[in-house]
C-alpha positions as CSV (number, residue, x, y, z in Angstrom):
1,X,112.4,105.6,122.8
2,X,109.6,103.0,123.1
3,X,110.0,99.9,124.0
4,X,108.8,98.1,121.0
5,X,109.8,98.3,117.4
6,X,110.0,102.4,116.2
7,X,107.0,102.0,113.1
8,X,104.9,99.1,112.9
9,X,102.4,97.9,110.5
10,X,102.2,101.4,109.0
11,X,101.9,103.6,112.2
12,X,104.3,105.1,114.2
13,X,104.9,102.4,116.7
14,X,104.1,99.6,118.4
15,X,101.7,101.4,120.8
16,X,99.7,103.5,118.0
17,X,99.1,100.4,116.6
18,X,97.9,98.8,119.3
19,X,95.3,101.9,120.6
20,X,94.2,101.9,116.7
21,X,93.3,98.5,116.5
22,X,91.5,98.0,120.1
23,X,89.7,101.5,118.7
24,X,88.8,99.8,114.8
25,X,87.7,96.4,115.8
26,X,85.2,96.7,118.7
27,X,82.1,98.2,116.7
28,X,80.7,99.8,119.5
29,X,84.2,101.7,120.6
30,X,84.4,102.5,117.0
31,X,81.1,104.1,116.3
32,X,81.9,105.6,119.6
33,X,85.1,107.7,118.3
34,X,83.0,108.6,115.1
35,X,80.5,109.9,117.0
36,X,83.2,112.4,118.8
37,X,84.8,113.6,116.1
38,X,86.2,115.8,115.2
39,X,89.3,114.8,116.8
40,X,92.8,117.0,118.9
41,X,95.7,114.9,119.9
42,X,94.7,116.1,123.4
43,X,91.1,114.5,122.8
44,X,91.7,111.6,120.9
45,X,94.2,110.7,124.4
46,X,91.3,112.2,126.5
47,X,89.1,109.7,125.3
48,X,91.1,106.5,124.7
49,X,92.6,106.9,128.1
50,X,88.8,107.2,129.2
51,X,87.4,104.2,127.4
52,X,91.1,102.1,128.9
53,X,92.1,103.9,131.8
54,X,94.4,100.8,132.4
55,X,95.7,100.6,128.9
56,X,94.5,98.4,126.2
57,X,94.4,94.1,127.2
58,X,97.8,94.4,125.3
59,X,99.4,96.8,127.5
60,X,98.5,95.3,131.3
61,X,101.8,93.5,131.7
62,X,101.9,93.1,135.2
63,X,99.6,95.6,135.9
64,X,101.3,98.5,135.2
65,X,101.8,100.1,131.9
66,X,104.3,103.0,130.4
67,X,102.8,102.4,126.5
68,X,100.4,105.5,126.3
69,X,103.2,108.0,126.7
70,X,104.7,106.4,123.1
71,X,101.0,106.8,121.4
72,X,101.7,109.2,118.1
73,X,97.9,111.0,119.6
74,X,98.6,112.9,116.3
75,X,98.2,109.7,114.1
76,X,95.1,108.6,116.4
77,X,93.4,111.3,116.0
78,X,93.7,111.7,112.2
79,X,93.1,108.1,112.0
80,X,89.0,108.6,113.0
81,X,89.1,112.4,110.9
82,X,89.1,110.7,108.2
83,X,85.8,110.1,106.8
C-alpha cells in the first residue's frame, strides 16, 4: 500500500498526483509529453523516470525515494492521451 493517502485530488494516489502535476505545470515538460504521445503505461514510466530519474522535488526525502512504484502509469499515461 502507498504510503500516502489511497486517491487524492481525483487520481489514484498521492504519487500519480504528484508525477501529474510536476508533468502539467512546467510548460516545457508538458509540451514535451505531448509531443511523445501517444502514450503505454511502460512509456509514460519510461519517460517520467527519464525526465526525474531521482523522483519528482516532492519525492527526494532524504535522498532516496520508493514513490514511483505506487504511480497508477495507467492514469499517467491516459492523462496526456487525451487531446
Amino acid at each position: 500500500m502507498s504510503p500516502k493517502a489511497e486517491t487524492y485530488n481525483g487520481w489514484a494516489n498521492w504519487e500519480t498526483w504528484n508525477v501529474a502535476l510536476w508533468l502539467n505545470n512546467d510548460e516545457q515538460t508538458y509540451r514535451k509529453m505531448r509531443s511523445l504521445r501517444p502514450f503505454t503505461p511502460q512509456k509514460a514510466k519510461i519517460v517520467v523516470r527519464h525526465l526525474f530519474p531521482s523522483g519528482t522535488p516532492d519525492m527526494r526525502p532524504g535522498g532516496r525515494f520508493p514513490y514511483y512504484q505506487f504511480v497508477d502509469w495507467q492514469e499517467i499515461a491516459a492523462d496526456f492521451n487525451e487531446e
